[in-house]
PyMOL Python script that loads the backbone (N, CA, C, O; Angstrom):
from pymol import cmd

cmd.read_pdbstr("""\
ATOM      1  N   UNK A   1       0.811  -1.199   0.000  1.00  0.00           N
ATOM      2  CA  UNK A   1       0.000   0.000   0.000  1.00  0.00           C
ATOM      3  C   UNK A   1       0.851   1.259   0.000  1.00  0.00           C
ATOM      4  O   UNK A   1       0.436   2.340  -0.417  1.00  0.00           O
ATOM      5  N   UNK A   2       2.083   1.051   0.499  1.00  0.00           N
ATOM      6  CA  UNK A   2       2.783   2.138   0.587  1.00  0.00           C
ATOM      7  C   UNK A   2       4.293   1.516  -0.403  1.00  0.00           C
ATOM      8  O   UNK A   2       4.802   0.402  -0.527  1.00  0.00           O
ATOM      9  N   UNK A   3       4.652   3.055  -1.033  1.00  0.00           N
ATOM     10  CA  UNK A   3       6.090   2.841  -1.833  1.00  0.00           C
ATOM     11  C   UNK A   3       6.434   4.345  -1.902  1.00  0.00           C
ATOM     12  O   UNK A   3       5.678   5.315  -1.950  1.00  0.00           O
ATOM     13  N   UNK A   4       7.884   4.267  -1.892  1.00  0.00           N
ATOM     14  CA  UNK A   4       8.871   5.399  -1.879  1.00  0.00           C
ATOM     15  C   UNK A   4      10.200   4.987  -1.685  1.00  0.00           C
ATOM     16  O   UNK A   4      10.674   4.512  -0.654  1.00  0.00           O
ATOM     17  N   UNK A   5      10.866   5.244  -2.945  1.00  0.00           N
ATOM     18  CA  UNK A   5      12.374   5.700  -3.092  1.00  0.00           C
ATOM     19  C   UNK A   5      13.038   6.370  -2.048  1.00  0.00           C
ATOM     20  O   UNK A   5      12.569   7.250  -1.327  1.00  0.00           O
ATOM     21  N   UNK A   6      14.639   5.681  -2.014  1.00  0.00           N
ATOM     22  CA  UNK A   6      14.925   6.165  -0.645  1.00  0.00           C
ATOM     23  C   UNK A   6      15.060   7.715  -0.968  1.00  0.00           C
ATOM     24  O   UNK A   6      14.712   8.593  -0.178  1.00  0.00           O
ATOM     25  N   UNK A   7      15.715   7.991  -2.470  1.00  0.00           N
ATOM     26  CA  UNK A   7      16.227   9.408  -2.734  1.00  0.00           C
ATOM     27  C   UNK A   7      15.006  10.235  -2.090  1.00  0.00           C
ATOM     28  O   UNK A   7      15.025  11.297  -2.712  1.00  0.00           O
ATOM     29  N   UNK A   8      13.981  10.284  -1.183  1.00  0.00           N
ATOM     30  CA  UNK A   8      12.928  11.202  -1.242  1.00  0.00           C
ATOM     31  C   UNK A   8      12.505  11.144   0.681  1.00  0.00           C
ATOM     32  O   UNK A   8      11.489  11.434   1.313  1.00  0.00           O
ATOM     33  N   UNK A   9      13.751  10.666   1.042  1.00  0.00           N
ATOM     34  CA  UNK A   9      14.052  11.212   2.343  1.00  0.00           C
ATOM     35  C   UNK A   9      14.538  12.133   3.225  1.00  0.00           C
ATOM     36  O   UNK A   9      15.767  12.125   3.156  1.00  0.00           O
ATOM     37  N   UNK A  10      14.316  12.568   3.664  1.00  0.00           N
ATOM     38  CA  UNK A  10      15.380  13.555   4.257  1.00  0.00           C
ATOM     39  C   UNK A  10      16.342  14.164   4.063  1.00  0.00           C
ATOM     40  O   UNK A  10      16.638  15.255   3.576  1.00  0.00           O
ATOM     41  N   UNK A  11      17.262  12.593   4.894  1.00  0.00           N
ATOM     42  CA  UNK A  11      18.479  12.180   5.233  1.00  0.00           C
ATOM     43  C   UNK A  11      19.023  11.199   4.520  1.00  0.00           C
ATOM     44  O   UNK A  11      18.696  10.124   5.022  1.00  0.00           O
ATOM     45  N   UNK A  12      19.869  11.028   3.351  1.00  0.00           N
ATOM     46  CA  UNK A  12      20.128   9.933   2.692  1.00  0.00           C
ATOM     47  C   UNK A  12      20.823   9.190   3.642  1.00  0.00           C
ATOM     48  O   UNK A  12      21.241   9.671   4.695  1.00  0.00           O
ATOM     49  N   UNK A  13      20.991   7.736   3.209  1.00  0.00           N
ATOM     50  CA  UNK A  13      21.616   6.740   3.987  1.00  0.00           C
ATOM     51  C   UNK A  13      23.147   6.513   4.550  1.00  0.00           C
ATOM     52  O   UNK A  13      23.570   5.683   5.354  1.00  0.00           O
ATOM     53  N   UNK A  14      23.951   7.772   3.684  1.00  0.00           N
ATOM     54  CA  UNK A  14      25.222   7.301   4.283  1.00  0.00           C
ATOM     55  C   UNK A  14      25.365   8.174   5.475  1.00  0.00           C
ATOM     56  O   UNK A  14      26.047   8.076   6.495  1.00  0.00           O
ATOM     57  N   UNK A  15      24.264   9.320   4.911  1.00  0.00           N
ATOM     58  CA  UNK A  15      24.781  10.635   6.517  1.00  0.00           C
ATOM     59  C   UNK A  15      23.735   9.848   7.709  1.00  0.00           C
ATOM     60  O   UNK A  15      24.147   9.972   8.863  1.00  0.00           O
ATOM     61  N   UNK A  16      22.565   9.138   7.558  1.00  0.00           N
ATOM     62  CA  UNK A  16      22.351   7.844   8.351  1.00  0.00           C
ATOM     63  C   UNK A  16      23.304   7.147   9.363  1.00  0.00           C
ATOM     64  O   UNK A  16      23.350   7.252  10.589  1.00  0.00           O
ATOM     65  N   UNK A  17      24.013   6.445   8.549  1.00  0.00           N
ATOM     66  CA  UNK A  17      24.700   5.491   8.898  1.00  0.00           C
ATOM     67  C   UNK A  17      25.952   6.386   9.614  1.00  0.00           C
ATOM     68  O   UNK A  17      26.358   6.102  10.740  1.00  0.00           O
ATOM     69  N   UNK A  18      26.499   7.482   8.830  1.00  0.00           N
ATOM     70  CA  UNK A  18      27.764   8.285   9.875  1.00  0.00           C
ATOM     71  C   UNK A  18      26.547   8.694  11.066  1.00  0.00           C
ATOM     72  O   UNK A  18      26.787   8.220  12.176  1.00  0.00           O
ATOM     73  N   UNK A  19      25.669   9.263  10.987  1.00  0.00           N
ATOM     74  CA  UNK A  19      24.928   9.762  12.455  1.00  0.00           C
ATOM     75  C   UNK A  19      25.370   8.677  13.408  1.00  0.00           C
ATOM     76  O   UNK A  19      26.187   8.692  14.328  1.00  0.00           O
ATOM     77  N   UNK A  20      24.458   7.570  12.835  1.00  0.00           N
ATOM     78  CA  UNK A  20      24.180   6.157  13.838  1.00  0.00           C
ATOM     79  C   UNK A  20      25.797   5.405  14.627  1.00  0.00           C
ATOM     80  O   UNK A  20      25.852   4.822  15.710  1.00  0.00           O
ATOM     81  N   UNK A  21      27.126   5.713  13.520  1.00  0.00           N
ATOM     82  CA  UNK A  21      28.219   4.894  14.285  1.00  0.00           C
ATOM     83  C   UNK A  21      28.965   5.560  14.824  1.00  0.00           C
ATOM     84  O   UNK A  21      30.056   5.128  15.194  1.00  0.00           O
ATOM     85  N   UNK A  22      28.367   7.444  15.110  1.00  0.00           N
ATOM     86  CA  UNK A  22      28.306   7.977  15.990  1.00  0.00           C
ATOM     87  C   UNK A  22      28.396   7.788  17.265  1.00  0.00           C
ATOM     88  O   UNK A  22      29.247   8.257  18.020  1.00  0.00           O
ATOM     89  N   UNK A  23      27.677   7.223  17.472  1.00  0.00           N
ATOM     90  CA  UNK A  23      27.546   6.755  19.116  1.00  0.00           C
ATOM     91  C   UNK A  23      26.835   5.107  19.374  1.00  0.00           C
ATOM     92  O   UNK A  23      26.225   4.761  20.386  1.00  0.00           O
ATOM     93  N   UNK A  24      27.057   4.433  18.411  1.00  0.00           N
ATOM     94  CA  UNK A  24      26.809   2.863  18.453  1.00  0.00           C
ATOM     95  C   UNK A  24      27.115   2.146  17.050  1.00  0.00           C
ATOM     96  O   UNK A  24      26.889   2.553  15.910  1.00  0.00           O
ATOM     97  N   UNK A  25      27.776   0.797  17.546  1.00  0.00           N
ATOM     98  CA  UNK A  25      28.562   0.057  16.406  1.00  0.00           C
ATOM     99  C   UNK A  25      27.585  -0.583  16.036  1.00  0.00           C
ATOM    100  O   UNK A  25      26.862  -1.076  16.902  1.00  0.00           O
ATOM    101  N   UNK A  26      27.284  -0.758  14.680  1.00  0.00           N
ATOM    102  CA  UNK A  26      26.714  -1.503  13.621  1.00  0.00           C
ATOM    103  C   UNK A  26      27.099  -2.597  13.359  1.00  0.00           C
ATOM    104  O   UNK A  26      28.303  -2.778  13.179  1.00  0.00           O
ATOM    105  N   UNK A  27      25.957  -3.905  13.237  1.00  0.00           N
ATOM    106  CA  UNK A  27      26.785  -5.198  12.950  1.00  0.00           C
ATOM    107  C   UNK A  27      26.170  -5.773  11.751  1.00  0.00           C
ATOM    108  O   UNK A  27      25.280  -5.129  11.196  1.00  0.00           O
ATOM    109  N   UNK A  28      26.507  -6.819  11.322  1.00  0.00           N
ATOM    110  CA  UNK A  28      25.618  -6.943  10.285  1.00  0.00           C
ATOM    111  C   UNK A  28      24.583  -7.731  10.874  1.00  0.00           C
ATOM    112  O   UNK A  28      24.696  -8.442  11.872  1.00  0.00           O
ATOM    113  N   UNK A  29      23.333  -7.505  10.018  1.00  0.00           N
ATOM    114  CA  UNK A  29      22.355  -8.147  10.236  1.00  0.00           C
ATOM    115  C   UNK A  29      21.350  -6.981  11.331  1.00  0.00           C
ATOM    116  O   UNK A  29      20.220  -7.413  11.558  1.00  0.00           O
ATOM    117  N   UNK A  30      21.587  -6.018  11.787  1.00  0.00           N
ATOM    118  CA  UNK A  30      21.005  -4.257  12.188  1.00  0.00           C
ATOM    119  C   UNK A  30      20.027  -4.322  11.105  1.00  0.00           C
ATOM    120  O   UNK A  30      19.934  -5.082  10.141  1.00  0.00           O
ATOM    121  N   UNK A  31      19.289  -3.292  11.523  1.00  0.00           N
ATOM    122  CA  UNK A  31      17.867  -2.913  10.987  1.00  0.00           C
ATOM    123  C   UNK A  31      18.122  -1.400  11.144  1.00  0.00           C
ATOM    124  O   UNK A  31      18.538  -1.368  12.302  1.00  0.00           O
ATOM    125  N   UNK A  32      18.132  -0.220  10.735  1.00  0.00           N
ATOM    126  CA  UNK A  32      18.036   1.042  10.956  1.00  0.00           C
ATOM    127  C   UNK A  32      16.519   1.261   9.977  1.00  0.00           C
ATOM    128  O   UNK A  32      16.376   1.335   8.756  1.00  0.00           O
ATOM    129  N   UNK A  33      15.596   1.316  11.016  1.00  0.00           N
ATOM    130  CA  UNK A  33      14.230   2.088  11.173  1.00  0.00           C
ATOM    131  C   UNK A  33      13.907   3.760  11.452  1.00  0.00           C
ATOM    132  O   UNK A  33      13.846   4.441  12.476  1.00  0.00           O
ATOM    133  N   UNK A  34      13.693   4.117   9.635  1.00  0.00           N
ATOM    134  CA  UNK A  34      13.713   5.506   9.694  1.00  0.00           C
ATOM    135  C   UNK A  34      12.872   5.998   9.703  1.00  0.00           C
ATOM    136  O   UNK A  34      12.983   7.223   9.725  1.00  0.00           O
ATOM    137  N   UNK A  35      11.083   5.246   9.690  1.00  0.00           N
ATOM    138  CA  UNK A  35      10.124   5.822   9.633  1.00  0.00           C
ATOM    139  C   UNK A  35       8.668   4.895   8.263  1.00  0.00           C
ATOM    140  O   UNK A  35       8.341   3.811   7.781  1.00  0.00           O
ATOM    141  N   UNK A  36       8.361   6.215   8.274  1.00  0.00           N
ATOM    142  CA  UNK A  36       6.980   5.498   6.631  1.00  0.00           C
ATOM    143  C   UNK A  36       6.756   6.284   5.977  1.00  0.00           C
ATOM    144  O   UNK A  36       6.278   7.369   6.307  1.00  0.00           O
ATOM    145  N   UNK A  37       7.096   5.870   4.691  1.00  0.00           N
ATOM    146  CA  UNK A  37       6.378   6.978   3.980  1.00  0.00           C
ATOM    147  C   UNK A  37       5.228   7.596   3.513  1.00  0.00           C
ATOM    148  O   UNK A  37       4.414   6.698   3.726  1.00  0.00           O
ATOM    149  N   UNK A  38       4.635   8.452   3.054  1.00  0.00           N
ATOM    150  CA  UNK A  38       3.261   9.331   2.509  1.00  0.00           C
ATOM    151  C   UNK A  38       2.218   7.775   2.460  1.00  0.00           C
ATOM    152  O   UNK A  38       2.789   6.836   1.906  1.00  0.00           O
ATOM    153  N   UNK A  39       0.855   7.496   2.966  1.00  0.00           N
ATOM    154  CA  UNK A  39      -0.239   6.711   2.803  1.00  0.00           C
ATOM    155  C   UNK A  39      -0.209   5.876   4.263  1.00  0.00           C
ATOM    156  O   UNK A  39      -0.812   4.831   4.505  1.00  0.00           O
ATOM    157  N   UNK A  40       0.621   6.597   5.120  1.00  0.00           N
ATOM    158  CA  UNK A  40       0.218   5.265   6.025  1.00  0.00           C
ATOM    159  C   UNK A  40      -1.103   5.045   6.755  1.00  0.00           C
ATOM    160  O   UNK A  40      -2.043   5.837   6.822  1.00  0.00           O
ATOM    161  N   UNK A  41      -1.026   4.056   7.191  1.00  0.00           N
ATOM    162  CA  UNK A  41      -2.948   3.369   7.659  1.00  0.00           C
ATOM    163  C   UNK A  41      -4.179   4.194   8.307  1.00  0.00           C
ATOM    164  O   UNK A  41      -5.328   4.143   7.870  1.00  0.00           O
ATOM    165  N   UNK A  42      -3.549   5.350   9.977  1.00  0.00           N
ATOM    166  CA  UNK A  42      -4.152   5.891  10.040  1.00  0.00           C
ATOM    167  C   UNK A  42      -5.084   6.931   9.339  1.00  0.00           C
ATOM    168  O   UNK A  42      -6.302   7.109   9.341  1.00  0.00           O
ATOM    169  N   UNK A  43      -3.847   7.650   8.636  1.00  0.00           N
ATOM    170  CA  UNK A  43      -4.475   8.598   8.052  1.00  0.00           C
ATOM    171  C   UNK A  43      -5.218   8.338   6.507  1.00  0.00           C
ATOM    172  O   UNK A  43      -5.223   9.214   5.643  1.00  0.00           O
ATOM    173  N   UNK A  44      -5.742   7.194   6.350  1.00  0.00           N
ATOM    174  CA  UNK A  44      -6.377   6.941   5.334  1.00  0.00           C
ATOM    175  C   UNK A  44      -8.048   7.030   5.480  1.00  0.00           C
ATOM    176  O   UNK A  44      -8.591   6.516   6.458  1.00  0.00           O
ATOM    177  N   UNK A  45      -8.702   7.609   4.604  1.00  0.00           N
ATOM    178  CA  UNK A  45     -10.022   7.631   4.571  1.00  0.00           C
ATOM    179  C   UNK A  45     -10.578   6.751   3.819  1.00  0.00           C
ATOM    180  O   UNK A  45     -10.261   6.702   2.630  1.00  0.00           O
ATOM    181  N   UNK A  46     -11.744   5.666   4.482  1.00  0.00           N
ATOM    182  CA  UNK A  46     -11.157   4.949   5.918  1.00  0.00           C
ATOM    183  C   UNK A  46     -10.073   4.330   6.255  1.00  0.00           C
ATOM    184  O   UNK A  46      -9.498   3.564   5.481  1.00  0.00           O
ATOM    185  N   UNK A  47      -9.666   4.584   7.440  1.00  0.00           N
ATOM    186  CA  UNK A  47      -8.082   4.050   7.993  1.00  0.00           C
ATOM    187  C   UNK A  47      -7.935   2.417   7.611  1.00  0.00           C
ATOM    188  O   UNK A  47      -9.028   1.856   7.545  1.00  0.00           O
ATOM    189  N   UNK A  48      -7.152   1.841   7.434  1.00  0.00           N
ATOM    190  CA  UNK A  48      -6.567   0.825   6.939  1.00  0.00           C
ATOM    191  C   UNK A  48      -5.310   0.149   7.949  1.00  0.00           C
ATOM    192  O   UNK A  48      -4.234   0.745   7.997  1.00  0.00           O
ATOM    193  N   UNK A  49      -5.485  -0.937   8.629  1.00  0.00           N
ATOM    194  CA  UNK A  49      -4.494  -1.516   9.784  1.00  0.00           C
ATOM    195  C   UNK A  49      -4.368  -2.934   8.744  1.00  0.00           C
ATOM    196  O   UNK A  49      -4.934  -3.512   7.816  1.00  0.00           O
ATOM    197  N   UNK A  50      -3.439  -2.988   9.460  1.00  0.00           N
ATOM    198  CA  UNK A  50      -2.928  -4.998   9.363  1.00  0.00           C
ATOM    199  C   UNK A  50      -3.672  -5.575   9.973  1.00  0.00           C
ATOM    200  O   UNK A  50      -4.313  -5.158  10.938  1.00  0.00           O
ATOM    201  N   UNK A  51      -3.701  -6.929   9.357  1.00  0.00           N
ATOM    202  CA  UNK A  51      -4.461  -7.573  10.083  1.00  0.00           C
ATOM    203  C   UNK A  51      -4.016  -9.173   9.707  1.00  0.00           C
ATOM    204  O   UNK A  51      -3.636  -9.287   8.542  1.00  0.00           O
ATOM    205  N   UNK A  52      -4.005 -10.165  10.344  1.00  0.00           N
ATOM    206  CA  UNK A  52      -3.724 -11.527   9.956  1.00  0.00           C
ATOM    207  C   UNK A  52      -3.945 -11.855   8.485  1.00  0.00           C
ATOM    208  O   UNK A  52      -5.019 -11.722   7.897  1.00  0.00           O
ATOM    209  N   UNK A  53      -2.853 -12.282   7.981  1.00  0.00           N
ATOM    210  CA  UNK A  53      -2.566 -13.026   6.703  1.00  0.00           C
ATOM    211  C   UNK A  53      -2.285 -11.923   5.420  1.00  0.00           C
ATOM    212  O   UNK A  53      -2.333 -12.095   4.202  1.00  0.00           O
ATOM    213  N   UNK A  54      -1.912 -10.485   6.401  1.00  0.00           N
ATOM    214  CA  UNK A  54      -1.618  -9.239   5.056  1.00  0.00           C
ATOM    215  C   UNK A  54       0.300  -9.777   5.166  1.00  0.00           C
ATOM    216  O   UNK A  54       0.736 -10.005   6.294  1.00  0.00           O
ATOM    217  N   UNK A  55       0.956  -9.877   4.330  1.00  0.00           N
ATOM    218  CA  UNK A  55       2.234  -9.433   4.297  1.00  0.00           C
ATOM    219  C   UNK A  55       2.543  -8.108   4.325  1.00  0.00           C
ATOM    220  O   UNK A  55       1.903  -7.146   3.900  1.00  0.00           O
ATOM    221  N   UNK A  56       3.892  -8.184   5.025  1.00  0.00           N
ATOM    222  CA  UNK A  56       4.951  -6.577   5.063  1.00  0.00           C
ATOM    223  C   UNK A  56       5.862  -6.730   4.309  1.00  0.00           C
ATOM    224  O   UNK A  56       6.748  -7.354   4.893  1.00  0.00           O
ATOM    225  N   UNK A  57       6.107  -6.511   3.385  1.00  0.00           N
ATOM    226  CA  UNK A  57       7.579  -6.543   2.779  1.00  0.00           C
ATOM    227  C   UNK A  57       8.530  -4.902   2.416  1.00  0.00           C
ATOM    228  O   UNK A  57       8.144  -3.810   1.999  1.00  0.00           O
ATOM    229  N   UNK A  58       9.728  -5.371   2.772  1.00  0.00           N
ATOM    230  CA  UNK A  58      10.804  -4.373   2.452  1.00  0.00           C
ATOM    231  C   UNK A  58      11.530  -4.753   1.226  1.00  0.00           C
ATOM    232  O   UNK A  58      11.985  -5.897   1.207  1.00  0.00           O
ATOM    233  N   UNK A  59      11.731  -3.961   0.149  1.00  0.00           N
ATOM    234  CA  UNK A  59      12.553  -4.102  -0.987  1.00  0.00           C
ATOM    235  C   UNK A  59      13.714  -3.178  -1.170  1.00  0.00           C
ATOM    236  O   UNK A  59      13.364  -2.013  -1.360  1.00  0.00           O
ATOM    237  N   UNK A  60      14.764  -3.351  -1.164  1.00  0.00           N
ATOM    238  CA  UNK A  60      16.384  -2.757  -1.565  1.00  0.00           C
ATOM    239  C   UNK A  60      16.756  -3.122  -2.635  1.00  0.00           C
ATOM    240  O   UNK A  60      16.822  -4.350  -2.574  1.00  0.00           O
ATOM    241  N   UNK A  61      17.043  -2.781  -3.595  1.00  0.00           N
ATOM    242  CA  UNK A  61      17.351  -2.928  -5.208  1.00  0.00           C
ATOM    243  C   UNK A  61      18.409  -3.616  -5.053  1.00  0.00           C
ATOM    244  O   UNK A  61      19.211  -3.230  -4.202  1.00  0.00           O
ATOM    245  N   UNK A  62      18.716  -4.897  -5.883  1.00  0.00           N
ATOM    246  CA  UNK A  62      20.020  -5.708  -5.587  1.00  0.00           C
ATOM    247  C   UNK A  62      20.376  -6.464  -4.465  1.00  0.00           C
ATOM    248  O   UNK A  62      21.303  -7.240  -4.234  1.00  0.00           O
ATOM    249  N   UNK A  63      19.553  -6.109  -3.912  1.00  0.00           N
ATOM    250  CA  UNK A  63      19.637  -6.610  -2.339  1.00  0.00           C
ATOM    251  C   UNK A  63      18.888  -7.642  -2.383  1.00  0.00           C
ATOM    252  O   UNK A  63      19.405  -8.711  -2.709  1.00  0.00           O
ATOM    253  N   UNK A  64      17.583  -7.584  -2.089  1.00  0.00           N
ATOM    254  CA  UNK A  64      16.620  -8.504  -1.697  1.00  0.00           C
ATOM    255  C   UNK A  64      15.419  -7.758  -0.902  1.00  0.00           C
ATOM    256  O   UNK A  64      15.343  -6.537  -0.765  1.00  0.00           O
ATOM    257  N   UNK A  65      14.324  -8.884  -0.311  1.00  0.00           N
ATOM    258  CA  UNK A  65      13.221  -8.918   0.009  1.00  0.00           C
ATOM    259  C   UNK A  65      13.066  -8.862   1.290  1.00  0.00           C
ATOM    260  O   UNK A  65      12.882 -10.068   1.458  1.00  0.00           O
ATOM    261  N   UNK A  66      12.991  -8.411   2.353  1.00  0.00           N
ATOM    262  CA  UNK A  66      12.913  -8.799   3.306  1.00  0.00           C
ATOM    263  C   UNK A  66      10.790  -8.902   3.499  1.00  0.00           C
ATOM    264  O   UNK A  66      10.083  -7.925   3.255  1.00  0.00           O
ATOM    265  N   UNK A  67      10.142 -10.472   4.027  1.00  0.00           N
ATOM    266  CA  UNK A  67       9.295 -10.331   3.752  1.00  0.00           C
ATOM    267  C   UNK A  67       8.698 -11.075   5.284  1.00  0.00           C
ATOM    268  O   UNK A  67       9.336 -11.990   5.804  1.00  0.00           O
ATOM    269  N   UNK A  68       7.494 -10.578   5.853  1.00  0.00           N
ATOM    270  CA  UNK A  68       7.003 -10.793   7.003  1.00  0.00           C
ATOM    271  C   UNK A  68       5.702 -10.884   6.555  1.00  0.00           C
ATOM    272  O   UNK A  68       5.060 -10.040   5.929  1.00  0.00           O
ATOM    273  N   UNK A  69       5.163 -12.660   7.162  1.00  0.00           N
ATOM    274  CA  UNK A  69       3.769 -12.431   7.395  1.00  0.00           C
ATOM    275  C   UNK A  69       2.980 -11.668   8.585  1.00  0.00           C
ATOM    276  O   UNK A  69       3.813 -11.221   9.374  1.00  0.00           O
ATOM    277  N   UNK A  70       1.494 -11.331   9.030  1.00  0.00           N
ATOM    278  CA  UNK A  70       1.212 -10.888  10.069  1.00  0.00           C
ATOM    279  C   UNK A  70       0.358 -11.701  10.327  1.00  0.00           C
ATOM    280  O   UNK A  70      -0.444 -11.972   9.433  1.00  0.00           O
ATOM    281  N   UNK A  71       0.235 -12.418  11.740  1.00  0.00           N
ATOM    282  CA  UNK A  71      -0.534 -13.233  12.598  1.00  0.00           C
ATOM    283  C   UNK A  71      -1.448 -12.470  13.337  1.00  0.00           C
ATOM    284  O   UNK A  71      -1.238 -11.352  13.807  1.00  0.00           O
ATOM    285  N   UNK A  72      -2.836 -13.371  13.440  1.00  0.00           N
ATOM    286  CA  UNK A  72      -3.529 -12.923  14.706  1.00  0.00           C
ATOM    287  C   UNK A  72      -2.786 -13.099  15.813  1.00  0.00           C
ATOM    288  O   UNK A  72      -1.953 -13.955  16.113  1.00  0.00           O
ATOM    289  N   UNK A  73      -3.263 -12.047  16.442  1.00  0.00           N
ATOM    290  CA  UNK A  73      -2.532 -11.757  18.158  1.00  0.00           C
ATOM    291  C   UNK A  73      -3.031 -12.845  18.935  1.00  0.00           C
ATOM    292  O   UNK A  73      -4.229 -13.115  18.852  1.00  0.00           O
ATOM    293  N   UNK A  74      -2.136 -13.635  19.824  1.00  0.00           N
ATOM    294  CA  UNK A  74      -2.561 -14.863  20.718  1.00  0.00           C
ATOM    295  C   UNK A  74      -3.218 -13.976  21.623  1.00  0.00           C
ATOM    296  O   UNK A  74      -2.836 -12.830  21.863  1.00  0.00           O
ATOM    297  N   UNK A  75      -4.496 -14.693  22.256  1.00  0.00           N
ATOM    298  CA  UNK A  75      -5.210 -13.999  23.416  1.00  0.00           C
ATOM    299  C   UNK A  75      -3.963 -14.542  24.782  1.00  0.00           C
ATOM    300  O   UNK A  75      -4.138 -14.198  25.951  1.00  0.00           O
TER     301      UNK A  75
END
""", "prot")
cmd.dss("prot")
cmd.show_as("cartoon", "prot")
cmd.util.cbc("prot")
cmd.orient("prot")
């Protein structure tokens, strides 16, 4: 539901990454969580949440997929 190029951030990723090893070492396999872009759920008319059996996926060009199903919440 949501897509955006990183070029249309802020902060591109390398002044990111100098911020972040700033003051904590990076290993591989880190996640740096910068946010969402323009459409996210609340603010949709009507709002739009996850819900069991939607996938999340992250795409990096050359990289790969990173892809998550979403489960109902155990009571």
């Amino acid at each position: 539901m949501q897509r955006a190029p990183t070029d249309l951030m802020i902060f591109d990723i390398p002044t990111i990454i100098e911020y972040l090893t700033g003051f904590t070492e990076l290993l591989p396999g880190d996640v740096i969580a910068t946010g969402t872009p323009g459409g996210v759920g609340f603010k949709r008319e009507p709002p739009v949440f996850m819900k069991a059996g939607d996938v999340a996926e992250v795409e990096i060009s050359s990289i790969g997929i990173l892809r998550n199903p979403v489960v109902a919440e155990r009571d």
